[in-house]
PyMOL Python script that loads the backbone (N, CA, C, O; Angstrom):
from pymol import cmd

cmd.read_pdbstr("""\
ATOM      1  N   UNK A   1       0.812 -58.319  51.133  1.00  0.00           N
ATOM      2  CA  UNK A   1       1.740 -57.817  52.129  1.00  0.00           C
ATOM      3  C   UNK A   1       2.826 -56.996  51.415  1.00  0.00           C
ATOM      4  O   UNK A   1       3.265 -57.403  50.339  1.00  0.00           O
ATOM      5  N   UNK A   2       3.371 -55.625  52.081  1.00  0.00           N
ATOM      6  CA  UNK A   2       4.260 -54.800  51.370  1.00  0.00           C
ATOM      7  C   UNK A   2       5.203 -55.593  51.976  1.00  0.00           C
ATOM      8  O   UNK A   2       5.182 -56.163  53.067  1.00  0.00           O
ATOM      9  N   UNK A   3       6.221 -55.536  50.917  1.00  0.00           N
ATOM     10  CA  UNK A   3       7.998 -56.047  51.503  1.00  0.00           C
ATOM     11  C   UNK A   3       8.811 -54.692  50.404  1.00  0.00           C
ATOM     12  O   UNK A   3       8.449 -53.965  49.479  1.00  0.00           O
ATOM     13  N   UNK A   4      10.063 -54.937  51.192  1.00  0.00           N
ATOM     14  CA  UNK A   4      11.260 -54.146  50.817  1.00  0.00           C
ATOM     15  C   UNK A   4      12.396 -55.473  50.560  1.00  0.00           C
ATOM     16  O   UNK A   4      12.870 -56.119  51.495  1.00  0.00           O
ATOM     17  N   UNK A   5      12.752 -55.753  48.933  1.00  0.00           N
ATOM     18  CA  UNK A   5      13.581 -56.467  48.474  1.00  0.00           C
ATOM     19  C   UNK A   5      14.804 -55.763  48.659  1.00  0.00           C
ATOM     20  O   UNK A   5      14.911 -54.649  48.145  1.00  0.00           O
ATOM     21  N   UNK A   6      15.916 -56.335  49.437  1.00  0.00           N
ATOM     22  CA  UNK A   6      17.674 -56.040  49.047  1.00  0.00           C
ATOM     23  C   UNK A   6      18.565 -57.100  48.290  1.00  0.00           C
ATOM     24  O   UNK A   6      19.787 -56.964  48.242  1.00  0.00           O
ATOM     25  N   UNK A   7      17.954 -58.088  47.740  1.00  0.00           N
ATOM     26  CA  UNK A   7      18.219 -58.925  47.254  1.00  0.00           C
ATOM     27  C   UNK A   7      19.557 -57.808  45.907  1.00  0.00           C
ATOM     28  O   UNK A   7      20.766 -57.998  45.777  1.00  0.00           O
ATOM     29  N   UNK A   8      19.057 -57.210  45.491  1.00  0.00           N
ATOM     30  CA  UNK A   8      19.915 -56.494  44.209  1.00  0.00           C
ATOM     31  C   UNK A   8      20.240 -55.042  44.938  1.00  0.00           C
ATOM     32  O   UNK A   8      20.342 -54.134  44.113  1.00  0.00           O
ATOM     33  N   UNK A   9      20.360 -54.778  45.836  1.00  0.00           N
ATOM     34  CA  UNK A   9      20.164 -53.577  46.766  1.00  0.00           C
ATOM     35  C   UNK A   9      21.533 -52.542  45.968  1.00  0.00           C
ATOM     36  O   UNK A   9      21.525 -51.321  45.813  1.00  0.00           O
ATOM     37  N   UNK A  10      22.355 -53.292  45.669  1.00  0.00           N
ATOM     38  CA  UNK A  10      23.689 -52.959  45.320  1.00  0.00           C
ATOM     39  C   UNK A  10      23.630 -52.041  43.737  1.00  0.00           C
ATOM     40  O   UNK A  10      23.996 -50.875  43.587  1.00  0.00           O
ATOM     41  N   UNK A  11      23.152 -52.814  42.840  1.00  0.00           N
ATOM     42  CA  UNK A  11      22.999 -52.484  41.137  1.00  0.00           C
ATOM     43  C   UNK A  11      21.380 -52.118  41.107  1.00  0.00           C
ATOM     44  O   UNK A  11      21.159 -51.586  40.019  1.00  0.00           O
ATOM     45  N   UNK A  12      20.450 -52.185  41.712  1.00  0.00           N
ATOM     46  CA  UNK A  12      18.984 -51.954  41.265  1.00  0.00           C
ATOM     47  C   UNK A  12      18.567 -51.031  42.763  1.00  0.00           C
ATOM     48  O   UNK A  12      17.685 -50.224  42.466  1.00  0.00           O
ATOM     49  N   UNK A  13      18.811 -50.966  43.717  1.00  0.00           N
ATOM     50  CA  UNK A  13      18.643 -50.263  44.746  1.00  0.00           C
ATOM     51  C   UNK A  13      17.513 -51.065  45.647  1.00  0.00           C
ATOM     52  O   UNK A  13      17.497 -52.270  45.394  1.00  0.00           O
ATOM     53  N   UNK A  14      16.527 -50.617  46.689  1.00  0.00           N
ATOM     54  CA  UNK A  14      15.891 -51.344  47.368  1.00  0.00           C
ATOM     55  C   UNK A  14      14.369 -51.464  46.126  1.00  0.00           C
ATOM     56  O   UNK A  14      14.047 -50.544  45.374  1.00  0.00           O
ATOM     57  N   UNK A  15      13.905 -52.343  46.185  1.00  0.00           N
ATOM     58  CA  UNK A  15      12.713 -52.385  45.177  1.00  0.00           C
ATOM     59  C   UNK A  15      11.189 -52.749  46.247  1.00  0.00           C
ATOM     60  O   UNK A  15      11.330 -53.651  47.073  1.00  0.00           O
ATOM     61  N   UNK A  16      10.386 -52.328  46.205  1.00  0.00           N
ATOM     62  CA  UNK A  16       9.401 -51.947  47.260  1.00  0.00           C
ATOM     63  C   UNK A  16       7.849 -53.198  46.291  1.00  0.00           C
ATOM     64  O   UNK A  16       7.186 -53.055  45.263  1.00  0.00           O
ATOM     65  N   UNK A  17       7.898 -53.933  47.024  1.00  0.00           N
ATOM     66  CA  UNK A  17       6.877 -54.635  45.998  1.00  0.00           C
ATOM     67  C   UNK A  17       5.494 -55.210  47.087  1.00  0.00           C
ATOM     68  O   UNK A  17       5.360 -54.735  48.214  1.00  0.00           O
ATOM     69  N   UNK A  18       4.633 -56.182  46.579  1.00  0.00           N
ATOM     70  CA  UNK A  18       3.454 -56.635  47.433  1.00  0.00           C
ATOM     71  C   UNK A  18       3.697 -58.382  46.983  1.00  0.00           C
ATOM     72  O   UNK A  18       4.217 -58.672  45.905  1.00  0.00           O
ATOM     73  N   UNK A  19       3.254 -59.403  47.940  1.00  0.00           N
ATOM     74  CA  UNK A  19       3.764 -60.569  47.826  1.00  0.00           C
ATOM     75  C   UNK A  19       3.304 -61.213  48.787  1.00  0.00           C
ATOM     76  O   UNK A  19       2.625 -60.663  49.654  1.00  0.00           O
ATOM     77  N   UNK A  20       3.594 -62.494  48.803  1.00  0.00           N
ATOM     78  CA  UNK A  20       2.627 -63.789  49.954  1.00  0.00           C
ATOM     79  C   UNK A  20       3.870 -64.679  50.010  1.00  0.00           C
ATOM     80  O   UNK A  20       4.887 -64.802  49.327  1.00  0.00           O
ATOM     81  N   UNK A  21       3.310 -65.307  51.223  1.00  0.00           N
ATOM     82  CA  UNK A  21       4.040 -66.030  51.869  1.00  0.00           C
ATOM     83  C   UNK A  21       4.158 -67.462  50.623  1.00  0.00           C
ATOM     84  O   UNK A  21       3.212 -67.737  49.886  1.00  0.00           O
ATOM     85  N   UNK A  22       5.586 -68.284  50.606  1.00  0.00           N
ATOM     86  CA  UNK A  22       5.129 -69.211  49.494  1.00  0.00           C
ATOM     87  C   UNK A  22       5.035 -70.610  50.418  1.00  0.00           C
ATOM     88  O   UNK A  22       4.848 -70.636  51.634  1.00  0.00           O
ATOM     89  N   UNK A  23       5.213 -71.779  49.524  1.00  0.00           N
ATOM     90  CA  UNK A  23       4.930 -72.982  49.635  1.00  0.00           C
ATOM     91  C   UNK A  23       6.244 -73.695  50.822  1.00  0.00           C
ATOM     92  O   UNK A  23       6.190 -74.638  51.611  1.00  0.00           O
ATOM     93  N   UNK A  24       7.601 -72.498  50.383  1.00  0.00           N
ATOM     94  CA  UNK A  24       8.812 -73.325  50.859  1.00  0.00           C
ATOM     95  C   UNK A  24       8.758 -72.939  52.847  1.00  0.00           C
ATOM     96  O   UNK A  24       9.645 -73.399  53.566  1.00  0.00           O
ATOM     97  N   UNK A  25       7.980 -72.355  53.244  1.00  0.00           N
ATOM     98  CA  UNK A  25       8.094 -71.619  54.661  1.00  0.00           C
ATOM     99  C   UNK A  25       8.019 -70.509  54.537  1.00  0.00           C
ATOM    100  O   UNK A  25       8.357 -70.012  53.462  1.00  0.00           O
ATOM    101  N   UNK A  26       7.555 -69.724  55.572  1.00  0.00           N
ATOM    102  CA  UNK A  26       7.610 -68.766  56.262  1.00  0.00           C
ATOM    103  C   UNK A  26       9.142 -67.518  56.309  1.00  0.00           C
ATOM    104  O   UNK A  26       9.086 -66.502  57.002  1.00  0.00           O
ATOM    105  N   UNK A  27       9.884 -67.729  55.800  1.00  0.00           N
ATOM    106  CA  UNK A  27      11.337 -67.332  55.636  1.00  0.00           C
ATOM    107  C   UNK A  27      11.876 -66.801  54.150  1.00  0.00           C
ATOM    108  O   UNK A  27      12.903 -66.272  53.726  1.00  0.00           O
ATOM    109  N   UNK A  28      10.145 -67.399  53.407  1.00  0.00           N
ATOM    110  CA  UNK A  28      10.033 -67.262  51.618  1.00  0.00           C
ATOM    111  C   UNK A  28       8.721 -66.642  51.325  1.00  0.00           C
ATOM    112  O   UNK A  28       7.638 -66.851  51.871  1.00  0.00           O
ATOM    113  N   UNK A  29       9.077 -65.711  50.203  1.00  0.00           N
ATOM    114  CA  UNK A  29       8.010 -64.821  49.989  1.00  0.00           C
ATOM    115  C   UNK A  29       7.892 -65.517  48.147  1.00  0.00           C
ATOM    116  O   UNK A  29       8.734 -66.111  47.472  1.00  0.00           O
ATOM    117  N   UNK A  30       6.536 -65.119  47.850  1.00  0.00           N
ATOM    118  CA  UNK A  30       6.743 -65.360  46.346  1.00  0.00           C
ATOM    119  C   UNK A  30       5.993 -63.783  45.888  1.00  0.00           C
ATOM    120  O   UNK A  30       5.146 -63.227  46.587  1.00  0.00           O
ATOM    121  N   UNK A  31       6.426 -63.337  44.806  1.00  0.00           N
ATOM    122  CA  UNK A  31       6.472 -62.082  44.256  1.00  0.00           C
ATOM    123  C   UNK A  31       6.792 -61.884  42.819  1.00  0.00           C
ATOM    124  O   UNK A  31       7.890 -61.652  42.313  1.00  0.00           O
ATOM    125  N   UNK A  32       5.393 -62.048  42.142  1.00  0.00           N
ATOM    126  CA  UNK A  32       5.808 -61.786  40.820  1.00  0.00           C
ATOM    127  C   UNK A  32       6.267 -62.572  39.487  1.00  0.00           C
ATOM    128  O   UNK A  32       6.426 -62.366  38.283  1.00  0.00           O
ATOM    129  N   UNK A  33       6.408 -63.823  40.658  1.00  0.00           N
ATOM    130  CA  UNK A  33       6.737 -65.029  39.754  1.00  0.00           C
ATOM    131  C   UNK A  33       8.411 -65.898  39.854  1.00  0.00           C
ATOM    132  O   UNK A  33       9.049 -66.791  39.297  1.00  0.00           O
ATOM    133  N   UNK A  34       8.532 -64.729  41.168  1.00  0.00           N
ATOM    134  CA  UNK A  34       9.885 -64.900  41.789  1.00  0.00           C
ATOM    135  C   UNK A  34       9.772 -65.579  43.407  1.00  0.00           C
ATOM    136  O   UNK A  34       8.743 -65.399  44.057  1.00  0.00           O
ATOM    137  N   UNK A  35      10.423 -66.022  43.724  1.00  0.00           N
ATOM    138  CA  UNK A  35      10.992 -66.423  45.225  1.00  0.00           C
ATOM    139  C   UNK A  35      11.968 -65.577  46.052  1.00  0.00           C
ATOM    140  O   UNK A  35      13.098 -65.675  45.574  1.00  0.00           O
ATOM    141  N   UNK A  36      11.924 -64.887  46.985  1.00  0.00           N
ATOM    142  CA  UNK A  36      12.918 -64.582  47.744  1.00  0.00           C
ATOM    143  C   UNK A  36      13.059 -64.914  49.119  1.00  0.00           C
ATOM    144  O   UNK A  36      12.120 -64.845  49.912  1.00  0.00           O
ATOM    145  N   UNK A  37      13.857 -65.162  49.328  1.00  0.00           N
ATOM    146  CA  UNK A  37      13.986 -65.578  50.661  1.00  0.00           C
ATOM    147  C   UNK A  37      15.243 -64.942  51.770  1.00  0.00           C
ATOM    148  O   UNK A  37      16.210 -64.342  51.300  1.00  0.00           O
ATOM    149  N   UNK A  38      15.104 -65.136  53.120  1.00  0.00           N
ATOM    150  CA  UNK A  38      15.582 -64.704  54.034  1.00  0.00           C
ATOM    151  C   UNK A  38      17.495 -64.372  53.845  1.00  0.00           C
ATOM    152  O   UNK A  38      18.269 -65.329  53.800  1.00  0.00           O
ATOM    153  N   UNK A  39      17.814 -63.456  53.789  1.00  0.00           N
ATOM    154  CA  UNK A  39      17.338 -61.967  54.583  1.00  0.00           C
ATOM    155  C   UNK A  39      17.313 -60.942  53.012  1.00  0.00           C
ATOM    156  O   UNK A  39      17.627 -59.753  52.969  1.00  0.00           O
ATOM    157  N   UNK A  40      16.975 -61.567  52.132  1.00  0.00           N
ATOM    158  CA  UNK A  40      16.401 -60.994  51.154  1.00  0.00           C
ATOM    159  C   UNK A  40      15.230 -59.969  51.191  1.00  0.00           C
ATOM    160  O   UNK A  40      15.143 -58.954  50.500  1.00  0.00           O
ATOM    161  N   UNK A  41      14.583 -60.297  51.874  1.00  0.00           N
ATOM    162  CA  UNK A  41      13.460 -59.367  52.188  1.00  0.00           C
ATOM    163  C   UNK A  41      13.006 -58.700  53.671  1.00  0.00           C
ATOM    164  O   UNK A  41      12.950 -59.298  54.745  1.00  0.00           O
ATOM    165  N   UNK A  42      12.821 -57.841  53.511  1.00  0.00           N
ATOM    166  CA  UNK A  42      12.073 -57.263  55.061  1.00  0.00           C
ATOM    167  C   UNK A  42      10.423 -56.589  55.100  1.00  0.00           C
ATOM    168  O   UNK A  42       9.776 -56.066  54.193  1.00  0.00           O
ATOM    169  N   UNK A  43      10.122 -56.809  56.328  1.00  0.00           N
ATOM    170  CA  UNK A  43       8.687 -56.126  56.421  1.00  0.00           C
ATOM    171  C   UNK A  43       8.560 -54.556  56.557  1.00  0.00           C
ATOM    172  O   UNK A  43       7.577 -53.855  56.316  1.00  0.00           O
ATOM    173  N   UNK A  44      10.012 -54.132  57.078  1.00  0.00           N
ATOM    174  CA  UNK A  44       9.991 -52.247  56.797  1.00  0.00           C
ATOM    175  C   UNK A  44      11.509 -52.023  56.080  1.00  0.00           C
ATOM    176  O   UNK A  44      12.596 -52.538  55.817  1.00  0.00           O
ATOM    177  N   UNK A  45      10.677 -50.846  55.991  1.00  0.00           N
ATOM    178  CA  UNK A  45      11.862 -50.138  55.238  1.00  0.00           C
ATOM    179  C   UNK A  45      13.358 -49.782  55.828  1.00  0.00           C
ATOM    180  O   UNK A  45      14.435 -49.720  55.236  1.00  0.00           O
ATOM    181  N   UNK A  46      12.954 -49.524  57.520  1.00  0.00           N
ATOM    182  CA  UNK A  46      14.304 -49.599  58.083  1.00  0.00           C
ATOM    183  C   UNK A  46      15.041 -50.449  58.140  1.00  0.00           C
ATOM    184  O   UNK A  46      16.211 -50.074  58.051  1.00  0.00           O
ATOM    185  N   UNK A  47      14.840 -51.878  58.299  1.00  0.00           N
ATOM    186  CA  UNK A  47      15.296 -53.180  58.292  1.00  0.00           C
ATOM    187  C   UNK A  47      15.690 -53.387  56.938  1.00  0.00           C
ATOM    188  O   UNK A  47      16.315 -54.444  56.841  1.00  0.00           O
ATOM    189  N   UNK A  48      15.524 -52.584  55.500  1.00  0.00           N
ATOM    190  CA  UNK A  48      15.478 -53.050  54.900  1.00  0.00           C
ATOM    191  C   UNK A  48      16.737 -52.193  54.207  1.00  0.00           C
ATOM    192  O   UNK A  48      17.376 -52.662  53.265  1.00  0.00           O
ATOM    193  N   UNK A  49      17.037 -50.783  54.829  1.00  0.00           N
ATOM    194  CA  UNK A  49      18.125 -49.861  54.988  1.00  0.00           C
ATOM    195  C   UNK A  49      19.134 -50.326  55.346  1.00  0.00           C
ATOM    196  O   UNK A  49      20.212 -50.169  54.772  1.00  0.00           O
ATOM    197  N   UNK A  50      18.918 -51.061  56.488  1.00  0.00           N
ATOM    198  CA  UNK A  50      20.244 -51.458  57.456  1.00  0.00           C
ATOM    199  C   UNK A  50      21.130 -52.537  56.572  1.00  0.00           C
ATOM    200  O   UNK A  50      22.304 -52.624  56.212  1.00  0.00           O
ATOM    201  N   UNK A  51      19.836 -53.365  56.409  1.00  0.00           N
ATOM    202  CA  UNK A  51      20.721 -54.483  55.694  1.00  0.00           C
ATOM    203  C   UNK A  51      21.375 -53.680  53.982  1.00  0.00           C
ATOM    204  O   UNK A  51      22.473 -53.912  53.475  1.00  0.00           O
ATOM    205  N   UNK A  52      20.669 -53.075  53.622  1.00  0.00           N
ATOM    206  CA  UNK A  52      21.517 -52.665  52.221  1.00  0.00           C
ATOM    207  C   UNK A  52      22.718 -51.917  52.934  1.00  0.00           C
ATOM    208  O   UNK A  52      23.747 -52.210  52.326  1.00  0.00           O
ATOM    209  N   UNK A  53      22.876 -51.401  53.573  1.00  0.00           N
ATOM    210  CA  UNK A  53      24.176 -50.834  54.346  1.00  0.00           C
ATOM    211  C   UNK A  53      24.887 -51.752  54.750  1.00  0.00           C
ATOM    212  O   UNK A  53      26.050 -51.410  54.537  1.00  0.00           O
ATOM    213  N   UNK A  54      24.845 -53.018  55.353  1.00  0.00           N
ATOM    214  CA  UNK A  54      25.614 -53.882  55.322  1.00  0.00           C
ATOM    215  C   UNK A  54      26.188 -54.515  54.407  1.00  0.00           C
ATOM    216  O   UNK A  54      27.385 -54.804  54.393  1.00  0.00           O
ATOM    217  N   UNK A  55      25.019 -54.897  53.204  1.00  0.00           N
ATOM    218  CA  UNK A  55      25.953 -55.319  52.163  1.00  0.00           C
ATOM    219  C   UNK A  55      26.765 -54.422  51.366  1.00  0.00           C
ATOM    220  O   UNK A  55      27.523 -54.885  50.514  1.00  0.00           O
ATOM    221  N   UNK A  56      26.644 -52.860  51.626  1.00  0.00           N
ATOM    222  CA  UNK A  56      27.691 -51.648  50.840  1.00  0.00           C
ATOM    223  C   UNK A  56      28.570 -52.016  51.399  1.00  0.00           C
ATOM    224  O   UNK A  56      29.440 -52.312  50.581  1.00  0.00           O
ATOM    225  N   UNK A  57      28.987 -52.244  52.701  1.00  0.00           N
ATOM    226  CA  UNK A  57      30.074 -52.184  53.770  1.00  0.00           C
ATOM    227  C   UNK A  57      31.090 -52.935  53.409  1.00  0.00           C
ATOM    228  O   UNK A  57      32.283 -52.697  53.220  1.00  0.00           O
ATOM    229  N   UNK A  58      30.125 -54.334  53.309  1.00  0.00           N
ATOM    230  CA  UNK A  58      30.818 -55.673  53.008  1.00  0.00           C
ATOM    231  C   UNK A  58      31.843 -55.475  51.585  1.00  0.00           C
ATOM    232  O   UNK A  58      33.012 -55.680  51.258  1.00  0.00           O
ATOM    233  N   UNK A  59      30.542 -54.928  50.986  1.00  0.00           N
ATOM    234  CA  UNK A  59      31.361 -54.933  49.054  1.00  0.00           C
ATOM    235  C   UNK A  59      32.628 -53.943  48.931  1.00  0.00           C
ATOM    236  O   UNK A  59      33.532 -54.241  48.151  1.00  0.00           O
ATOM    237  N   UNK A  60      32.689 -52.853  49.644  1.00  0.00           N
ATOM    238  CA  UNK A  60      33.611 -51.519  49.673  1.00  0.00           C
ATOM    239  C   UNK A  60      34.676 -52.840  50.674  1.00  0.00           C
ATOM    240  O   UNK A  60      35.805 -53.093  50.252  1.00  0.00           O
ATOM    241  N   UNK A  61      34.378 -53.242  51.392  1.00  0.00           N
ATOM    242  CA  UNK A  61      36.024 -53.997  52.032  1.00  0.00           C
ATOM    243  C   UNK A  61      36.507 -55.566  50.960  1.00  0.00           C
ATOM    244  O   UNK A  61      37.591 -56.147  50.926  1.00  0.00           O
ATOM    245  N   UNK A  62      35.574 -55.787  50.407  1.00  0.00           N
ATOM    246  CA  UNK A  62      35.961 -56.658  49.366  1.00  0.00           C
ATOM    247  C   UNK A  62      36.828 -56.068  47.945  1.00  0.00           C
ATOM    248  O   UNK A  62      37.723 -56.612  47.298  1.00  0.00           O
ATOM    249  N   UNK A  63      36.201 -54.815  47.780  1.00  0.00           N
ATOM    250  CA  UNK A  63      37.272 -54.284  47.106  1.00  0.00           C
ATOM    251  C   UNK A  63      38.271 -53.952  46.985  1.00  0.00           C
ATOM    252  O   UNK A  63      39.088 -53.944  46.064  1.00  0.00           O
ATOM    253  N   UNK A  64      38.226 -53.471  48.543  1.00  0.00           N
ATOM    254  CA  UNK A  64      39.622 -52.949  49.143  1.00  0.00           C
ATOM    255  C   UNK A  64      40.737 -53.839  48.971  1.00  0.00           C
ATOM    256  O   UNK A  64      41.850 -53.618  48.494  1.00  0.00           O
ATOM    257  N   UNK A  65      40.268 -54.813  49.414  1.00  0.00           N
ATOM    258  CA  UNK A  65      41.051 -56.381  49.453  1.00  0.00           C
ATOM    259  C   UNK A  65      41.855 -56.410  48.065  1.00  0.00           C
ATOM    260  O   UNK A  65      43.077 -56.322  47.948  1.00  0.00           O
ATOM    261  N   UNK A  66      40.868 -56.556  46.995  1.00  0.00           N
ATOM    262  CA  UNK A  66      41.373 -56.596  45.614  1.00  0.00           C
ATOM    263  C   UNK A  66      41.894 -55.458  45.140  1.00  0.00           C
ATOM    264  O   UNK A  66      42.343 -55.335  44.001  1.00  0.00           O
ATOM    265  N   UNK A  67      41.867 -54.836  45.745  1.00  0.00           N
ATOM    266  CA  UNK A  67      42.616 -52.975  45.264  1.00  0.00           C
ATOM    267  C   UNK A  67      44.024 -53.545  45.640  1.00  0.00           C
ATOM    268  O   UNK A  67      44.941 -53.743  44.844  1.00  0.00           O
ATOM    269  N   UNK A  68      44.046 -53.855  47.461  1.00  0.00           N
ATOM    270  CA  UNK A  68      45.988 -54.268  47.941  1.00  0.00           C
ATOM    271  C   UNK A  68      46.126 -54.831  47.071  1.00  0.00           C
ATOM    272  O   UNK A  68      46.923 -54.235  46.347  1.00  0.00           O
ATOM    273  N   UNK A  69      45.673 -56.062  46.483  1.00  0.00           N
ATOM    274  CA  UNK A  69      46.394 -57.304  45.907  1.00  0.00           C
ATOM    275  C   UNK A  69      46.962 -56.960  44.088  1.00  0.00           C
ATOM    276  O   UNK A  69      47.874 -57.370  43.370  1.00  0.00           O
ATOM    277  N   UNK A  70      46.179 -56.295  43.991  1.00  0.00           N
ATOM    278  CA  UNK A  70      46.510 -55.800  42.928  1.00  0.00           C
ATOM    279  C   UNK A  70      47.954 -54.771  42.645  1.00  0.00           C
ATOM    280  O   UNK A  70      48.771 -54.695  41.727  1.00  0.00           O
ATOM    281  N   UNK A  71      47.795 -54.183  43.725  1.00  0.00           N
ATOM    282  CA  UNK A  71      48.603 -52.788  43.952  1.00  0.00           C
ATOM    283  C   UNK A  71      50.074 -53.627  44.779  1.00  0.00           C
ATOM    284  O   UNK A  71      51.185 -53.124  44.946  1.00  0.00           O
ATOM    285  N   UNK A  72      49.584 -55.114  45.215  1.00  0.00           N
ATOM    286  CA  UNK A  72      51.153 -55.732  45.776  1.00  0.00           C
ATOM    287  C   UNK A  72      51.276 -56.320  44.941  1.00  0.00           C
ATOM    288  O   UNK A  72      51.794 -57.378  45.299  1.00  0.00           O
ATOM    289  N   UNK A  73      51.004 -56.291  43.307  1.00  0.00           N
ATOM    290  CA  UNK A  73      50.730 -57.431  42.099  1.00  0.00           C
ATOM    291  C   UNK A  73      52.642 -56.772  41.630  1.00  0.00           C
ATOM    292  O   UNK A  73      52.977 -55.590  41.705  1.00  0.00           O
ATOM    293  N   UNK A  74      53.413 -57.737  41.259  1.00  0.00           N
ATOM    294  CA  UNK A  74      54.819 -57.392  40.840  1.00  0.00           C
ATOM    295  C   UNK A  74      54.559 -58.332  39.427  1.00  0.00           C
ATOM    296  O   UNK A  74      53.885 -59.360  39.350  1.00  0.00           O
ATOM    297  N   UNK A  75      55.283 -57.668  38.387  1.00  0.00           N
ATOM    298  CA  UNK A  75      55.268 -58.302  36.931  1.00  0.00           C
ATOM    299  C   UNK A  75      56.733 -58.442  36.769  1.00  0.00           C
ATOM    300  O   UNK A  75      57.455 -57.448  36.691  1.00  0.00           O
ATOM    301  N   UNK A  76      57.324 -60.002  36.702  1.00  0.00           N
ATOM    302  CA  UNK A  76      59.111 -59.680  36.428  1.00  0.00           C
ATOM    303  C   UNK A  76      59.216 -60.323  35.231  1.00  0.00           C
ATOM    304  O   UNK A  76      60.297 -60.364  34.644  1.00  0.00           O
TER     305      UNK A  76
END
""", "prot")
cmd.dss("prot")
cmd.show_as("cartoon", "prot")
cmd.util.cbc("prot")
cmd.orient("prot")
């Protein structure tokens, strides 16, 4: 079965691999000698877009966060 990994979507980009269902459920793929599991993986590529766009979203407002705190950081 083709899957689209976002597991590293961020530093390695989407990684496009072939894989079976494993031992732990239906929600877990094994691949390579690896495990991934839900929402680690998708069956297309669009689903598999969206979610790497969510986690950019997420990481760019986590930064942001640490950008204010930094930038309200006072040294006396």
């Amino acid at each position: 079965m083709k899957i689209f990994i976002t597991k590293y979507a961020l530093t390695r980009g989407i990684e496009e691999k072939y894989a079976f269902f494993g031992d732990v459920g239906i929600e877990s793929l094994c691949c390579e000698g690896k495990t991934y599991f839900s929402p680690d993986w998708h069956k297309t590529k669009q689903e598999a877009l969206e979610r790497a766009e969510q986690m950019r979203i997420k990481e760019i407002n986590r930064l942001l966060r640490r950008i204010k705190k930094l930038q309200n950081l006072k040294f006396e």
